[in-house]
C-alpha positions as CSV (number, residue, x, y, z in Angstrom):
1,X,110.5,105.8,75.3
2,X,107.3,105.2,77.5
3,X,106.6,104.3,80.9
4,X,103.9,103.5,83.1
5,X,104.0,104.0,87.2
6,X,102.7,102.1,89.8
7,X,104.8,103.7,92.8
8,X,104.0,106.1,95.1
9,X,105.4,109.9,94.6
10,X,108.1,109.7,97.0
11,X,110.9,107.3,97.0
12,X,111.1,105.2,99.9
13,X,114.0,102.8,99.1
14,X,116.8,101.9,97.1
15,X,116.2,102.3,93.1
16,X,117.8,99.6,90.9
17,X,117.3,99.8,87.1
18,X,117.3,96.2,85.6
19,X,116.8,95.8,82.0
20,X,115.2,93.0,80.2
21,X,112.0,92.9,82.9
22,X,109.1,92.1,80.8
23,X,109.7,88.4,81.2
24,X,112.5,85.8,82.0
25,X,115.5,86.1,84.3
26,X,114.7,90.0,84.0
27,X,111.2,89.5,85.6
28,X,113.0,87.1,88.1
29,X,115.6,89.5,89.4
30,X,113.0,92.4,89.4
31,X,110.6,90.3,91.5
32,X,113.6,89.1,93.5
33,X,114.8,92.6,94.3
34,X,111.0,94.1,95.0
35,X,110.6,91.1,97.7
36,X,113.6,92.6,99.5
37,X,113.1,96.4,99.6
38,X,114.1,97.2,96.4
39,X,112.1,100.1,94.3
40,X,112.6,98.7,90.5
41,X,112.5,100.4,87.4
42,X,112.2,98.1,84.7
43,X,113.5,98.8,81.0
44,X,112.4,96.7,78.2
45,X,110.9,96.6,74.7
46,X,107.5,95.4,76.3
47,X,105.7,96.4,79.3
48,X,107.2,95.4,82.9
49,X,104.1,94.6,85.1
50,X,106.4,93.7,87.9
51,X,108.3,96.8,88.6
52,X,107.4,99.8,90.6
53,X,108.2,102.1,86.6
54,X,107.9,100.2,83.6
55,X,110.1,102.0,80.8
56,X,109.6,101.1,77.1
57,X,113.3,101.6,75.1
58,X,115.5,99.5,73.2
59,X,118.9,99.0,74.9
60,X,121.0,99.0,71.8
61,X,119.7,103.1,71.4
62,X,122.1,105.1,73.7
63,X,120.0,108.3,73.9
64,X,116.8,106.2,74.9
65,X,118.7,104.6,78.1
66,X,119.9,107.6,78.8
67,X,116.5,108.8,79.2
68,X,114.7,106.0,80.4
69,X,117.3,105.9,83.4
70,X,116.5,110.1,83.9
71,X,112.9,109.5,84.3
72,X,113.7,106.6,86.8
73,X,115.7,108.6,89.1
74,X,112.9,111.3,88.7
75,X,110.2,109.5,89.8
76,X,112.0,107.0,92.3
77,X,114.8,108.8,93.2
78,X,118.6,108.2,93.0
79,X,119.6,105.2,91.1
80,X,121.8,103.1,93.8
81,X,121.9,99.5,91.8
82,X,122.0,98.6,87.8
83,X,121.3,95.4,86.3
84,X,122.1,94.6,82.5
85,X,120.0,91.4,82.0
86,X,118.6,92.3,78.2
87,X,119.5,89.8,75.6
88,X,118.4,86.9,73.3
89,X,119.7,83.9,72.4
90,X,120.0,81.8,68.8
91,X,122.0,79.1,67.7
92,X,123.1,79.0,63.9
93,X,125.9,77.7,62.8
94,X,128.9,80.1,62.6
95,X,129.3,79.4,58.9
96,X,126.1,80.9,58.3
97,X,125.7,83.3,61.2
98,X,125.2,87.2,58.7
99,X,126.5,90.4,59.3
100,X,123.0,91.5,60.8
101,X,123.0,88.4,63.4
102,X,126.6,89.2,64.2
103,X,126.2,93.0,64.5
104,X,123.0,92.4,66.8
105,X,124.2,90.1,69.0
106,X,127.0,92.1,69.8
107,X,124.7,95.6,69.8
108,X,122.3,94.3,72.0
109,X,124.9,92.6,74.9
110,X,127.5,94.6,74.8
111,X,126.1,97.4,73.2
112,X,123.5,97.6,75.8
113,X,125.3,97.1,78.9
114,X,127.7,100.0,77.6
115,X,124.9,102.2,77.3
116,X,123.4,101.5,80.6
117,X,127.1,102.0,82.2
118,X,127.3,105.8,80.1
119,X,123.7,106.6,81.4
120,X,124.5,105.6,85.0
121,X,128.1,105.8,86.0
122,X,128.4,109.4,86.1
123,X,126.0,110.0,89.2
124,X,127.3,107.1,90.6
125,X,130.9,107.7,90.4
126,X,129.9,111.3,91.9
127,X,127.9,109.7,94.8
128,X,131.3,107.4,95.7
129,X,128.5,104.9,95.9
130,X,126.8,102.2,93.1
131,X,126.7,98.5,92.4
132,X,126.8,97.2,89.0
133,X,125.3,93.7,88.2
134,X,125.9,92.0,83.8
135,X,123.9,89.0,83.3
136,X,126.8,87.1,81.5
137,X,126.7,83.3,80.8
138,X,127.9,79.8,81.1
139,X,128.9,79.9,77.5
140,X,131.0,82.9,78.4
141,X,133.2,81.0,81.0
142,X,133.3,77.1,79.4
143,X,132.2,78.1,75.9
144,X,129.5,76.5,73.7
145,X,129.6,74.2,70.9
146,X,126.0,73.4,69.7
147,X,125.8,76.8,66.9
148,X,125.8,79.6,69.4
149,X,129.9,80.8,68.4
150,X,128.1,84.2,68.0
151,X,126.4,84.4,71.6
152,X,128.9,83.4,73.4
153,X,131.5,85.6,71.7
154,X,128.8,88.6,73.2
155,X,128.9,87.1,76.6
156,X,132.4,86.5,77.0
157,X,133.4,90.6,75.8
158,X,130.5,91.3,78.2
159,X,132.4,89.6,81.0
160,X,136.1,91.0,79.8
161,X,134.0,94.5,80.0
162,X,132.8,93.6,83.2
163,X,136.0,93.0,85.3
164,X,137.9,95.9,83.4
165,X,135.3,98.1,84.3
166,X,135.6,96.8,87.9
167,X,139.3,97.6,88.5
168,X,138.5,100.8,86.9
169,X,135.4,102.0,89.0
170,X,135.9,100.4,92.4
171,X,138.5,102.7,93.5
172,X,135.8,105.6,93.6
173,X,133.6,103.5,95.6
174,X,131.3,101.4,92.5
175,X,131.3,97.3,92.3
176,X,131.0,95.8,89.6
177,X,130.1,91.8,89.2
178,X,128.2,89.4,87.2
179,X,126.0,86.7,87.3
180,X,126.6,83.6,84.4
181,X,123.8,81.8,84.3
182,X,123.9,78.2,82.5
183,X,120.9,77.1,80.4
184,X,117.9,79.0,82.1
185,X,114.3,77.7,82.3
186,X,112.5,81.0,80.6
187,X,110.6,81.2,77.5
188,X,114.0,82.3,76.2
189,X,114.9,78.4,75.6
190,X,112.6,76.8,72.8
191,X,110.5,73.8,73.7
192,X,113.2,72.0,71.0
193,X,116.0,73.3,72.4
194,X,119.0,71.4,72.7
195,X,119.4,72.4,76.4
196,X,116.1,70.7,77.1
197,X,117.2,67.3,75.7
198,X,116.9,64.6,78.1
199,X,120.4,63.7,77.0
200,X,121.9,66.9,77.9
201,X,119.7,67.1,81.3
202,X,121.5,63.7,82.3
203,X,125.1,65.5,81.8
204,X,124.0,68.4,84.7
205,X,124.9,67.3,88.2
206,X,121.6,68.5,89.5
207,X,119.7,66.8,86.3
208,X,117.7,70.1,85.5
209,X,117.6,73.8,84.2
210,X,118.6,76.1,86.2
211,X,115.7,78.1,87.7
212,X,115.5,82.1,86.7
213,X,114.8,82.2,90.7
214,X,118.1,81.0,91.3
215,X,119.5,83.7,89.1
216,X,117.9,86.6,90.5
217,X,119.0,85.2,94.3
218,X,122.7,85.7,93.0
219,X,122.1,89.2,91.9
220,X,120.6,90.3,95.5
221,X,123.2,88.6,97.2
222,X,125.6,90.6,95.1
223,X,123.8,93.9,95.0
224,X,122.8,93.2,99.2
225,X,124.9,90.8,101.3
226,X,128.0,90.6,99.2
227,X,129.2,93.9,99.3
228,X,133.0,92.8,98.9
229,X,132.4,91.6,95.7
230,X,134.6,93.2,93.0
231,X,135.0,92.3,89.7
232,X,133.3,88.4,90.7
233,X,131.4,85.9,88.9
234,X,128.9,83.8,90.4
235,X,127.7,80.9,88.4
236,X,124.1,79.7,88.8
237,X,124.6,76.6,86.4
238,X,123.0,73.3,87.8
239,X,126.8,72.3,87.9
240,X,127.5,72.7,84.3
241,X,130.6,74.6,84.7
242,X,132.5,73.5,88.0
């Protein structure tokens, strides 16, 4: 695990962690959250130009979270806010998705937020204080259909995990949420994509992507403004899923 600073030495506002920052709705939300006061640490397998720390570790290896969130709260302070938006997507058809695929999907998703949640929660949960923010998915809530049985299996344990962990947490004085984004304009979605078809665009209520902007509004709102959130979904899906 690496990382490269561009802070100053003493922390001077609340730290969020957000995973997955080296491009997409990870960059979005770590962007987002800078533009409002937020000191970001950034975790991902490439560099995170956009955050205050940029942390090189893979979130599927326990002990390199673990560290990459110790050197956060070192060099930025205590970490007050965690967002789990590392993952990939793939479609393949379920009759041919392979142990590895299946394995993967499920190490990096689920795998990873659980890792971030064993690296965090216990300072948290001593501070009485944290919020707690899993990128989910549209294909969590209504399910997919186009070879993606696999991803959205990973998202929708990911959002059981999610509001169990809520009931369990809140009490000491930790929310927990996520955001389910539908299909998301980010390098993420191939040119070919299905979700880029004009055919499917016409099916959307607002005839487009959603925007990885839109996403990373949802998650300050959450982390922010809606701080009687518990265990919530909010759905940034062009109307997808209503």
């Amino acid at each position: 695990m690496t990382s490269q600073v561009a802070a100053s030495d003493k922390p001077t506002a609340s730290v969020a962690v957000v995973t997955g920052t080296a491009s997409g709705i990870g960059k979005a939300i770590s962007l987002e959250l800078r533009s409002v006061g937020w000191q970001v640490a950034g975790i991902d397998l490439q560099p995170s130009p956009g955050c205050e720390l940029s942390l090189i570790a893979d979130v599927t290896e326990a002990h390199a979270i673990a560290q990459a969130v110790k050197v956060a709260s070192a060099e930025l302070g205590p970490v007050t806010a965690v967002v789990s938006a590392a993952g990939y997507y793939e479609t393949v058809a379920v009759s041919e998705v392979t142990e590895e695929q299946w394995r993967q999907m499920l190490r990096v998703h689920l795998g990873g937020f659980l890792n971030l949640m064993r690296a965090v929660l216990p300072e948290m949960l001593a501070r009485r204080a944290g919020s707690i923010v899993a990128i989910t998915s549209e294909l969590a809530v209504g399910g997919g259909g186009g070879g993606d049985a696999h991803y959205s299996a990973a998202k929708g344990a990911l959002q059981g995990m999610m509001r169990s962990l809520a009931a369990e947490v809140a009490p000491a004085g930790v929310r927990v949420n996520a955001v389910a984004p539908g299909p998301t304009d980010t390098p993420l979605l191939a040119a070919d994509s299905p979700w880029r078809a004009p055919e499917y665009l016409q099916t959307l209520p607002t005839g487009r992507l959603t925007r990885p902007e839109e996403v990373a509004l949802c998650v300050a709102y959450l982390l922010d403004s809606g701080t009687f959130c518990v265990g919530e979904t909010l759905n940034p899906n062009s109307g997808a899923v209503i």
